[in-house]
Structures are given as structure tokens and as C-alpha cells.
C-alpha positions in Angstrom: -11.0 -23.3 50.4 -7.9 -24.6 49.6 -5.0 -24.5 46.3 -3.4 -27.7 45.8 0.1 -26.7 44.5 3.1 -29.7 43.1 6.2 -28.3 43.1 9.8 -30.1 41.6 12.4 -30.0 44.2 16.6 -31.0 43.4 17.4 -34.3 45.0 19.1 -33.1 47.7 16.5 -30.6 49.4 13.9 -33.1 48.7 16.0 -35.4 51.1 16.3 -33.2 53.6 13.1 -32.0 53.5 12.3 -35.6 54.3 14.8 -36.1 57.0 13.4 -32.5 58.7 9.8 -33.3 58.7 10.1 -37.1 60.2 12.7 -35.6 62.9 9.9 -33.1 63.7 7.4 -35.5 63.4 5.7 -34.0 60.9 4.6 -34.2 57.3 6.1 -33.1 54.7 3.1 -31.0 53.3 3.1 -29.1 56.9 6.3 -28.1 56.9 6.0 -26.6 53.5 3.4 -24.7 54.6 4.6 -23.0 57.6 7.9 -22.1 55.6 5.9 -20.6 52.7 3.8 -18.4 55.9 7.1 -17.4 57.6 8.7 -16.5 54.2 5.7 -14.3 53.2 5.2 -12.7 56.6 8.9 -11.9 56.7 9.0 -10.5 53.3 5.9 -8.3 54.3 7.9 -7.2 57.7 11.0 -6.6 55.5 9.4 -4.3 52.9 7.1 -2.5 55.9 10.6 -1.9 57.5 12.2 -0.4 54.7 9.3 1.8 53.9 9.1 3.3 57.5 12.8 3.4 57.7 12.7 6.0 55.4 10.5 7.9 56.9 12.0 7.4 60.6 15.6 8.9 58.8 13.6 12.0 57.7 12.4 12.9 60.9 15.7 12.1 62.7 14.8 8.9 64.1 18.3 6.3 63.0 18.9 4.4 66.4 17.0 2.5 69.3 17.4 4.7 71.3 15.7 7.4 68.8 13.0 5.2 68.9 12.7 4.3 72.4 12.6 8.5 72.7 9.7 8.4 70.5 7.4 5.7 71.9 8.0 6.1 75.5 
């Protein structure tokens, strides 16, 4: 199923959202699209972060190489 969403852009991004999608040979509906997946997938990876990093300071775990210790 799909959502069919309209959205009001300023001038200016709408024009560069323009010139993006036809240098990527794309449309402009697609491009929308993936940034709207990348967005939500990096918010999710941002708050899943913060909420193990928390955790990972408790138990002594702060730098790569902490972690590297861990998992190998």
C-alpha cells in the first residue's frame, strides 16, 4: 500500500531538488524517498547509539579499543 504525501518546499530547495534529481537521472519523487529512508534509519541508529552508549560507559566500555576487547 502506499501514502501519497504533498509537501511545500522554499523556492530555492525546490530548485535544487530539481537540479539534483535530473543530474542523478532521477525523479524527483525518488529522491525524496530515499532521503526520507536514510533520515529515518539514521535517526533510529542515532537514538540506538545513545541508548547503548550509556550502557557501554557503565560497564567501562568508552573507546574502540574497549570495544574491540569486548567483541573479539
Amino acid at each position: 500500500m502506499r501514502s501519497v504525501l504533498s509537501i511545500s518546499l522554499p523556492d530555492k530547495v525546490a530548485r535544487e531538488l530539481d537540479r539534483f534529481a535530473k543530474n542523478q537521472g532521477r525523479n524527483k519523487s525518488d529522491v525524496v524517498k530515499e532521503s526520507i529512508s536514510i533520515y529515518l534509519w539514521e535517526s533510529r541508529f542515532a537514538d540506538m547509539r545513545k541508548s547503548l552508549s550509556a550502557r557501554a560507559k557503565k560497564k567501562g566500555v568508552v573507546t574502540d579499543e574497549d570495544i574491540f576487547k569486548e567483541v573479539s
